[in-house]
C-alpha positions as CSV (number, residue, x, y, z in Angstrom):
1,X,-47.3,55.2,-140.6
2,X,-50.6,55.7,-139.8
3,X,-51.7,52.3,-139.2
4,X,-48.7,51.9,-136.9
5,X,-50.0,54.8,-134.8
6,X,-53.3,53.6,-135.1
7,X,-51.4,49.8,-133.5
8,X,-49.7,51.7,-130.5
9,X,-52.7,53.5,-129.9
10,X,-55.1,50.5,-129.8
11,X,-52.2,48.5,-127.6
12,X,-51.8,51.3,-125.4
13,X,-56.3,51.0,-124.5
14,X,-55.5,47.6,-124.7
15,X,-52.6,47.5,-121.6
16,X,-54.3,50.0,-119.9
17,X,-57.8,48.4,-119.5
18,X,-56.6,44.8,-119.2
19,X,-55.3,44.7,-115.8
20,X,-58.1,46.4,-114.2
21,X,-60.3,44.2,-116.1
22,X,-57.9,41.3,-114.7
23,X,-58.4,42.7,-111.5
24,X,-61.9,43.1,-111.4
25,X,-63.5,39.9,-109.6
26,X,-67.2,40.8,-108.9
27,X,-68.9,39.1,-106.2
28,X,-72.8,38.1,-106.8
29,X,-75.3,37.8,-104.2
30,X,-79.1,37.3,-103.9
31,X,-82.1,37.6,-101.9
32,X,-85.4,37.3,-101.7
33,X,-86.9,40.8,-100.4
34,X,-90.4,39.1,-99.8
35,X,-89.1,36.7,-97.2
36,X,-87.2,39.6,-95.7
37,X,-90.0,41.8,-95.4
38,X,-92.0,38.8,-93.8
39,X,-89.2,38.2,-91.2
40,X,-89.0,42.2,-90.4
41,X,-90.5,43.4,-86.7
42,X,-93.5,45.5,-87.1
43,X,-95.1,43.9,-90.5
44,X,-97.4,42.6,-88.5
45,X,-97.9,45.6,-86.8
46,X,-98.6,47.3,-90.5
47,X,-100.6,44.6,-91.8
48,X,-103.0,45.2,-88.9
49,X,-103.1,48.8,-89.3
50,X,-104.0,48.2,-93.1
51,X,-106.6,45.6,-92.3
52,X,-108.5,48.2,-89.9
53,X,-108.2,50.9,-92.6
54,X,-109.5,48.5,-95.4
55,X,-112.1,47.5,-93.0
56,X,-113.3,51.1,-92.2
57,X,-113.3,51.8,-96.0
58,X,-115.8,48.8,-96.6
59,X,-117.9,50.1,-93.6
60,X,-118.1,53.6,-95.3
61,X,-119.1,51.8,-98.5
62,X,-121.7,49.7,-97.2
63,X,-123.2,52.2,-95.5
64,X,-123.4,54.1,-98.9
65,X,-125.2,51.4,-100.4
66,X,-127.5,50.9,-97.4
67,X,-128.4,54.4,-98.3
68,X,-129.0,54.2,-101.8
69,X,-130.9,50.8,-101.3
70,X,-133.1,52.6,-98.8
71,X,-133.9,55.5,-101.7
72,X,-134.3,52.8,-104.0
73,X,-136.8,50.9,-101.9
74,X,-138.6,54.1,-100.9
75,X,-138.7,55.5,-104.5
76,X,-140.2,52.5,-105.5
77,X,-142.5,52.0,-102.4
78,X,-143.9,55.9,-103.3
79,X,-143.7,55.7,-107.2
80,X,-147.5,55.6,-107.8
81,X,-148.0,58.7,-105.7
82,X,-145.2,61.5,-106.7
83,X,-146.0,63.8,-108.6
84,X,-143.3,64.4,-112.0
85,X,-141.2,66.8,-110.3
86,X,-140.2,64.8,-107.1
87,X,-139.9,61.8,-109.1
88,X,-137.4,63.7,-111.1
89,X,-135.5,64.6,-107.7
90,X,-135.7,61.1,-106.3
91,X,-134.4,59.8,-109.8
92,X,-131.3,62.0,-109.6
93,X,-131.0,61.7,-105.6
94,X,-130.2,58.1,-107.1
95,X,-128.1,58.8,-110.1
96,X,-125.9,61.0,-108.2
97,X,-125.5,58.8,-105.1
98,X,-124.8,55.7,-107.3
99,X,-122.2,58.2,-108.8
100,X,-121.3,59.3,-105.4
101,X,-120.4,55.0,-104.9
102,X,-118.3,54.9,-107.6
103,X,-115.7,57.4,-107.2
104,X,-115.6,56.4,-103.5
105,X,-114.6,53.0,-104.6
106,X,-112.2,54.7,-106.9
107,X,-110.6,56.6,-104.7
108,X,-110.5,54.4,-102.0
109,X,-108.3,51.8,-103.7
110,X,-106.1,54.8,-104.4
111,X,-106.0,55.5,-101.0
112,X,-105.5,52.0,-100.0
113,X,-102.7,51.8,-102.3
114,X,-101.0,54.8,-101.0
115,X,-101.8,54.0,-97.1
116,X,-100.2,50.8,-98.0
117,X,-96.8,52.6,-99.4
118,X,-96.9,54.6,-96.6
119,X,-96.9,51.7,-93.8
120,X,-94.5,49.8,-95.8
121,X,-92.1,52.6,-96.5
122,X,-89.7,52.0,-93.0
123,X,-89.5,48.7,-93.4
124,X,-88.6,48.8,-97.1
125,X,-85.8,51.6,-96.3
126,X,-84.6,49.4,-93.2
127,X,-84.0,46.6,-95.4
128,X,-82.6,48.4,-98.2
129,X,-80.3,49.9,-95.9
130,X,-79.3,46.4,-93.9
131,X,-78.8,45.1,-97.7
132,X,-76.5,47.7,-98.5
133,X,-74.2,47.5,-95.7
134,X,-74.2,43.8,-95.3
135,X,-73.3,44.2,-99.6
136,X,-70.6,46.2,-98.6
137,X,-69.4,44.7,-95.7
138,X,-68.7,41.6,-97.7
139,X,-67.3,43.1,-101.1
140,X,-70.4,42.2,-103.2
141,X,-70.6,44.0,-106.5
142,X,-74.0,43.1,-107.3
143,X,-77.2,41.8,-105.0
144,X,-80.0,40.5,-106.8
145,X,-83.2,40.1,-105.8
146,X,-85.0,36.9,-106.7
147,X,-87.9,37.9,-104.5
148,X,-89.3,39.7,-107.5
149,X,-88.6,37.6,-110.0
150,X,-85.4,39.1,-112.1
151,X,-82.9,36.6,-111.1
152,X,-82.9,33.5,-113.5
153,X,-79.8,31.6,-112.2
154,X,-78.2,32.1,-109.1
155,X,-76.0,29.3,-108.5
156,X,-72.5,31.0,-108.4
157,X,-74.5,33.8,-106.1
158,X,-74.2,33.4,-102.1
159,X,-77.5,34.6,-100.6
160,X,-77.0,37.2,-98.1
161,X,-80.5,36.6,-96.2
162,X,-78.7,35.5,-93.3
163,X,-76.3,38.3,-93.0
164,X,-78.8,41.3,-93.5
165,X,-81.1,39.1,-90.7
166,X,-78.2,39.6,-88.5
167,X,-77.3,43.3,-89.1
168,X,-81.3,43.7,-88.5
169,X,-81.1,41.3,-85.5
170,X,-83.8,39.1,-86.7
C-alpha cells in the first residue's frame, strides 16, 4: 500500500512538472560588453576626463619628488656643516616626505580606481539597461557575456550586439 501511494505520488510530480518542462524552450543570447562599451557615446568623453585626472595625479607626484630630491641634494650639499640636531630634522624632513610619497601613490590608485567607476558608471547602467529590454523584447532567457570571458561555446546563442546598438541608436 505504501509503495503504491509512494507510485501515485511520484507520477503525480512527474505529470505535473513535465509539461512545463516540455514547455520551457529557453532562448540563449551573447555579447560582448567590451565592444559595447567601446561603441557607447561619451567613452570618449570619460576616457579623456580620466586621462586629465591621471595626469594631474602624476603632476602632484612629481612635484613631490622634486621636493624631496631638492632636500636630498640640499642635505647632502650642507652635511659637513649642521650641527646633530638639524641633521636629525633634515633626516626625518626626509623620512616623513618619502613617507608622505608613498601613501600618495597609494591612495591615488584608489582614487583612480574609484574616479574610474564613477565615469564609467552611466554608461555601464545604459548598457545594462539596453541589454535588458532588447533580452526581453526578443524572449531570451539567458544573455551571456563573452566580453569577459564566461561563455565557452556559444554557437546555438544569437548575439544581440546589433539589437541593443539599435535600442541605444548607435
Amino acid at each position: 500500500m505504501k509503495k503504491t501511494l509512494r507510485l501515485i505520488a511520484l507520477l503525480a510530480i512527474v505529470c505535473i512538472t513535465l509539461p512545463s518542462l516540455a514547455q520551457t524552450n529557453p532562448k540563449f543570447g551573447y555579447i560582448d560588453s567590451n565592444e559595447l562599451i567601446e561603441l557607447m557615446p561619451g567613452k570618449e568623453t570619460v576616457e579623456a576626463q580620466l586621462q586629465e585626472y591621471q595626469k594631474s595625479l602624476e603632476r602632484q607626484i612629481e612635484d613631490m619628488i622634486l621636493e624631496y630630491q631638492n632636500k636630498v641634494q640640499d642635505y647632502q650639499a650642507n652635511l659637513a656643516t649642521m650641527s646633530d640636531i638639524i641633521r636629525q630634522t633634515k633626516e626625518k624632513e626626509i623620512a616623513d616626505l618619502e613617507q608622505r610619497i608613498q601613501t600618495f601613490q597609494q591612495n591615488a590608485e584608489l582614487d583612480f580606481q574609484n574616479k574610474q567607476a564613477e565615469l564609467y558608471n552611466p554608461l555601464i547602467e545604459a548598457a545594462k539597461n539596453a541589454i535588458t529590454e532588447v533580452a526581453e523584447e526578443n524572449g531570451y532567457t539567458y544573455i551571456f557575456d563573452a566580453g569577459v570571458g564566461i561563455l565557452l561555446y556559444y554557437d546555438k546563442g544569437d548575439n544581440i550586439l546589433p539589437l541593443v546598438r539599435a535600442k541605444l541608436g548607435l
